[in-house]
C-alpha positions in Angstrom: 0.0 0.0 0.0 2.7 2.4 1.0 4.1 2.0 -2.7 1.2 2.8 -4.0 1.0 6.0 -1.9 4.4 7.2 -3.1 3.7 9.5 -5.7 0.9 11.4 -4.1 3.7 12.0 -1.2 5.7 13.2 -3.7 3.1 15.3 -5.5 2.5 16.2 -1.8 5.8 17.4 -0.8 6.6 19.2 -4.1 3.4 21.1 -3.5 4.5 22.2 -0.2 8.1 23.2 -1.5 6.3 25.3 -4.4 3.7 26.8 -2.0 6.3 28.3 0.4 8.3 30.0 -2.2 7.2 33.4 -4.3 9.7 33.4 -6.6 9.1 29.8 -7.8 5.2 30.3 -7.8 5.7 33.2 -10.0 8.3 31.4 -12.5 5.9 28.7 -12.7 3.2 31.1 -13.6 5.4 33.2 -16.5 6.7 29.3 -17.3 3.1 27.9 -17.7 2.0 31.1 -19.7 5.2 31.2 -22.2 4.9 27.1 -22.9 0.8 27.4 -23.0 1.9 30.6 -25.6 4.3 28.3 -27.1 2.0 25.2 -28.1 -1.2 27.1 -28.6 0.9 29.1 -31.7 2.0 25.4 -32.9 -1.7 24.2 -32.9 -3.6 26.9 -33.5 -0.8 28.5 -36.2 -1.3 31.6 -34.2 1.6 34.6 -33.8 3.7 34.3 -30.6 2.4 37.7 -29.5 -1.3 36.6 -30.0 -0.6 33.0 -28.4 1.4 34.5 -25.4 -2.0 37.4 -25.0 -4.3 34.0 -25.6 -2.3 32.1 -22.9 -2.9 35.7 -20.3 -5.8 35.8 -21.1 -7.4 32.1 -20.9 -4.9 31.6 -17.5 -6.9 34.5 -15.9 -9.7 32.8 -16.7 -10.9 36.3 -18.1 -12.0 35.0 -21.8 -12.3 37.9 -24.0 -13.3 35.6 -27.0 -11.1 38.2 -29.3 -8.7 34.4 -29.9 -10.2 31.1 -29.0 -8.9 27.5 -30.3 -10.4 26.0 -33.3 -8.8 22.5 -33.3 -8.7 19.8 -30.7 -5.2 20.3 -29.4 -5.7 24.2 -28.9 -9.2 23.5 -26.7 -7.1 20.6 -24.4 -4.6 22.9 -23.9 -6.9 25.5 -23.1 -9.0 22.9 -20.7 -5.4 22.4 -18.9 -4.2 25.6 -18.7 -7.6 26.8 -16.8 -8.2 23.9 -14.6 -4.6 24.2 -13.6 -4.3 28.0 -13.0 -7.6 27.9 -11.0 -7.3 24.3 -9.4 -3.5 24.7 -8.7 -1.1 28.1 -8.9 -4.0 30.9 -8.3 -4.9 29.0 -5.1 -1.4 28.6 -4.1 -0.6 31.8 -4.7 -3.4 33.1 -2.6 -2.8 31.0 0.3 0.9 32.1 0.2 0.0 36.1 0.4 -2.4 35.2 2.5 -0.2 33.4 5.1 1.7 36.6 5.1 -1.1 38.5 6.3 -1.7 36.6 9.2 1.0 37.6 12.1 0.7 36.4 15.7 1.5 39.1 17.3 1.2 37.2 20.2 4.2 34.7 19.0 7.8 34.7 21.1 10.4 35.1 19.7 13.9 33.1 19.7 15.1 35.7 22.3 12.2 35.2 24.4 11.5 31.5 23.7 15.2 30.8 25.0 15.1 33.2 28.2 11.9 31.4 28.7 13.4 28.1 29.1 16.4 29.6 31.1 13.7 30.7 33.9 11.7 27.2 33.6 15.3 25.6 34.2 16.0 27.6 37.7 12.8 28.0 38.7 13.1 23.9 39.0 16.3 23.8 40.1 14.6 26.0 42.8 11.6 23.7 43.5 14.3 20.4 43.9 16.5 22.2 46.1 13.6 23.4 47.8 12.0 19.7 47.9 15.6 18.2 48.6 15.4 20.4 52.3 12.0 19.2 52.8 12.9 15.5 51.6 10.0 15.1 48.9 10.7 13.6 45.8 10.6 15.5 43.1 9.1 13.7 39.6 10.4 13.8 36.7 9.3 16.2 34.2 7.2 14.6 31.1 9.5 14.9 28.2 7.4 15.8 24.7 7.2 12.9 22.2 9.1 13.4 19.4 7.9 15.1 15.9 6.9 11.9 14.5 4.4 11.5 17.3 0.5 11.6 18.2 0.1 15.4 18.2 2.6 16.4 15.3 1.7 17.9 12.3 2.2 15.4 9.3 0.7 14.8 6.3 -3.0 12.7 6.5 -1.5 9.5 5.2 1.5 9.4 7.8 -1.2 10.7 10.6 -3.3 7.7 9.2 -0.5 5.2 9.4 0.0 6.3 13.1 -3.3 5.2 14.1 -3.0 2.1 12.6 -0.2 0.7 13.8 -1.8 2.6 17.6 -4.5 -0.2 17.6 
């Protein structure tokens, strides 16, 4: 089963790398509207300047009907180019901006996270010397599970996986 899930972790993780990155989610836009340009002129015997306005133009999913495909070739690439700007790179790209506009303003930073964990670490040290006096025991501190574990973020076929193997 895992092999057959391979690609689709692939697919999955290549999403994810061209999500997080502007610059490549903006060359693969120019990139899919030059070769769109490209092929459209080969099938549709079209100028480069008209296929490359076609290729804007259809990728927006605007339509101005002033070029449209005649032949078979020109209306798949037309189907492909609009169910993968709109399925695909428009969605991306508005998830990325949108990330962006979302700030915790509530979020530590390093700094803090790190002096943080400097005052957890003498604050015990204070409560076992203090429980060393007094003779209690002191516990010992739950350590986190590690990232590949209940609560971690992970794709739904690892999370998936996890609770199979839990029962």
């Amino acid at each position: 089963m895992d092999v057959l899930l391979l690609p689709f972790r692939w697919i999955y993780r290549g999403l994810v790398w061209f999500a997080n990155s502007p610059r490549t989610l903006i060359i693969s836009y120019l990139l899919m509207i030059v070769v769109a340009g490209v092929l459209y002129s080969h099938a549709e015997h079209k100028s480069a300047a008209d296929s490359v306005w076609w290729a804007v133009v259809t990728a927006s999913t605007v339509g101005y009907g002033d070029i449209s495909p005649t032949s078979f070739a020109g209306r798949f690439l037309a189907a492909l180019l609009i169910s993968t700007m709109v399925l695909l790179v428009i969605p991306l790209i508005t998830a990325h901006f949108a990330s962006r506009l979302i700030v915790d303003d509530d979020a530590f930073e390093h700094a803090e996270q790190e002096e943080l964990k400097a005052d957890v670490r003498r604050l015990r040290a204070l409560v076992e010397e203090m429980a060393a006096r007094q003779g209690i025991a002191v516990p010992e501190p739950e350590r986190p599970e590690p990232a590949s574990g209940p609560g971690s973020p992970a794709p739904p076929w690892e999370r998936r996986r996890r609770r199979r193997r839990s029962r």
